[in-house]
N, C-alpha and C positions, 0 to 999 in steps of 0.2 A: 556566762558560761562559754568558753571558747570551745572551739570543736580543735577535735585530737589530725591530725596530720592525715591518717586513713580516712577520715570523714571526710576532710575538705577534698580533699583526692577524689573519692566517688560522689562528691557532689559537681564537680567540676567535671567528673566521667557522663556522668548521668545528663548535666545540665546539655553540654555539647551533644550527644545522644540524643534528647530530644530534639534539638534544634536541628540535626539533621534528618530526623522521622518527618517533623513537622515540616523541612524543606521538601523533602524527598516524595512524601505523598500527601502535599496541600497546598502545592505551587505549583505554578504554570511550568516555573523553571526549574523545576525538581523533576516536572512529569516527563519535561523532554530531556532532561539528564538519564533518565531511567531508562528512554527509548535509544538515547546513545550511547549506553551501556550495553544494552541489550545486541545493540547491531552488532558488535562484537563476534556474536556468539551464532549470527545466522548461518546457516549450509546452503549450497548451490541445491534446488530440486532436481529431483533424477528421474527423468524422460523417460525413465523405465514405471515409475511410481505413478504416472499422471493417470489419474481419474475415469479419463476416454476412453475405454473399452470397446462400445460397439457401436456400429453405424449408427445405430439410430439415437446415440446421446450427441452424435456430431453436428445431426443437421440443425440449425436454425429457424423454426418455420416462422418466425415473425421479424420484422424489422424494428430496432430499438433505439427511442430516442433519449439523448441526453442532453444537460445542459450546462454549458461551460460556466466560468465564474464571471464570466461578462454578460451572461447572457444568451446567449449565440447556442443556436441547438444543432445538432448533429446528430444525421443517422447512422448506423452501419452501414450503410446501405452508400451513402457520401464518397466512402473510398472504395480504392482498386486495390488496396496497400494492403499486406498482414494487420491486427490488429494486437494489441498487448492490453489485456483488461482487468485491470487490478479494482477489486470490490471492497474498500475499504470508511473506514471512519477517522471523523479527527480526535476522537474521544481513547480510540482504539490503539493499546500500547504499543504492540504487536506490527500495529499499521505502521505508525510511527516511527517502528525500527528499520522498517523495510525499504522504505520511502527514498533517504536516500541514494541505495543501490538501484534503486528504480530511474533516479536521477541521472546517474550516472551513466547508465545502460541507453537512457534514451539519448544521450550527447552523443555516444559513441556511436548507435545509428543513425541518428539524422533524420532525415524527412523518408527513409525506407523504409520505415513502420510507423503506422498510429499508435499513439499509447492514451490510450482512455482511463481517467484516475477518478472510478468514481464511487461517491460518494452516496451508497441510497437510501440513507434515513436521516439525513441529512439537509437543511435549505442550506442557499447560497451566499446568506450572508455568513452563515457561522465557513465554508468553508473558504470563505473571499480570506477571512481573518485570519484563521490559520494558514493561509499560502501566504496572507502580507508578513506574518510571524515567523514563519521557517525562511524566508528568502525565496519562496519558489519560483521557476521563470518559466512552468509550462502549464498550458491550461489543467484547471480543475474539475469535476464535471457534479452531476448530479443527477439522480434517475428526472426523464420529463414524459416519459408514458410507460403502461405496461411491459413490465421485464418479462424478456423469454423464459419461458420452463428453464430450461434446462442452464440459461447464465442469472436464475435466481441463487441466492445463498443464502442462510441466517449464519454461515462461518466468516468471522472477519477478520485477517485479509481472505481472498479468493482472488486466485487468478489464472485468467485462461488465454490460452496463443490461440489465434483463430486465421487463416489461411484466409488465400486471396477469393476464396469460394463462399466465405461466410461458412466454414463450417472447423468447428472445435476441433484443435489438435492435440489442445494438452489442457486440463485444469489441475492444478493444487492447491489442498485447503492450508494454510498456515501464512507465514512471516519464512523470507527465504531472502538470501543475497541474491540480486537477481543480475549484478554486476559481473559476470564470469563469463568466463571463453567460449564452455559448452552453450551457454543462454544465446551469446550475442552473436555465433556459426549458426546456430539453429534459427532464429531470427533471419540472419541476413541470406541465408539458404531459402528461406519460406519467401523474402523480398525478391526472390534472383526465380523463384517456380513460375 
């Protein structure tokens, strides 16, 4: 029985259709297609929106250890610098998209701000793989003691600007371009206080 012209048509619609379902959400390389997709679509956060309200979500009262993808720990407490604190996963799409406008941001400033890219439910080998997978060429981190109240999250990405005092200046819960004008003045404004 041969099939009629319309059939072979949406079999040949269909067959391709799955093949890109089954790319799109069951490959490694579908997953990060979807996140580069997605970047697309991020917006600059607006420093009117951030989170920080009142004094007392500012302070810090513990110091917090992380761990790079080497190994190598680091406290808050290590630098003199602003801090840029992105709470993120490698699992996480959202993270993913965000990543490399974070990339970017951090070239543009240089060694005038720390940027801490971590990772807290996560070990270090899974995110050694994912930085060897993306190309990345700055440290990755991992929670290595108790997180502070107030730079805990269960929203993934989160991230907070933190001033040369150890105290919170801005948090925002979502996936944001963080590569823009207003981010990287306000940034290099907080490196120059």
């Amino acid at each position: 029985m041969a099939l009629s012209k319309k059939a072979k048509s949406n079999l040949i619609f269909y067959g391709i259709a799955g093949v890109l379902i089954i790319f799109l959400f069951f490959t490694s390389a579908g997953s990060s297609f979807r996140a580069w997709m997605m970047s697309f679509t991020l917006r600059t956060p607006d420093v009117q929106t951030s989170e920080v309200k009142s004094q007392e979500k500012q302070f810090i009262d513990m110091d917090w250890k992380v761990i790079d993808d080497e190994g190598a720990e680091f406290w808050l407490s290590d630098t003199d610098k602003p801090i840029f604190i992105n709470i993120w996963a490698t699992w996480c799409g959202p993270c993913r998209s965000e990543m490399g406008s974070i990339l970017d941001l951090q070239k543009r400033l240089g060694n005038s701000v720390e940027f801490l890219l971590v990772s807290t439910t996560e070990e270090i080998g899974i995110i050694k793989k994912y930085k060897l997978s993306e190309g990345i060429d700055i440290p990755l981190y991992v929670n290595g003691s108790v997180i502070p109240k107030n730079l805990y999250s269960q929203v993934f990405p989160t991230t907070f600007i933190i001033d040369k005092n150890k105290k919170i200046v801005y948090k925002w819960e979502g996936a944001y371009n963080w590569n823009d004008d207003k981010i990287y003045d306000l940034m290099l404004k907080l490196s120059k206080e």
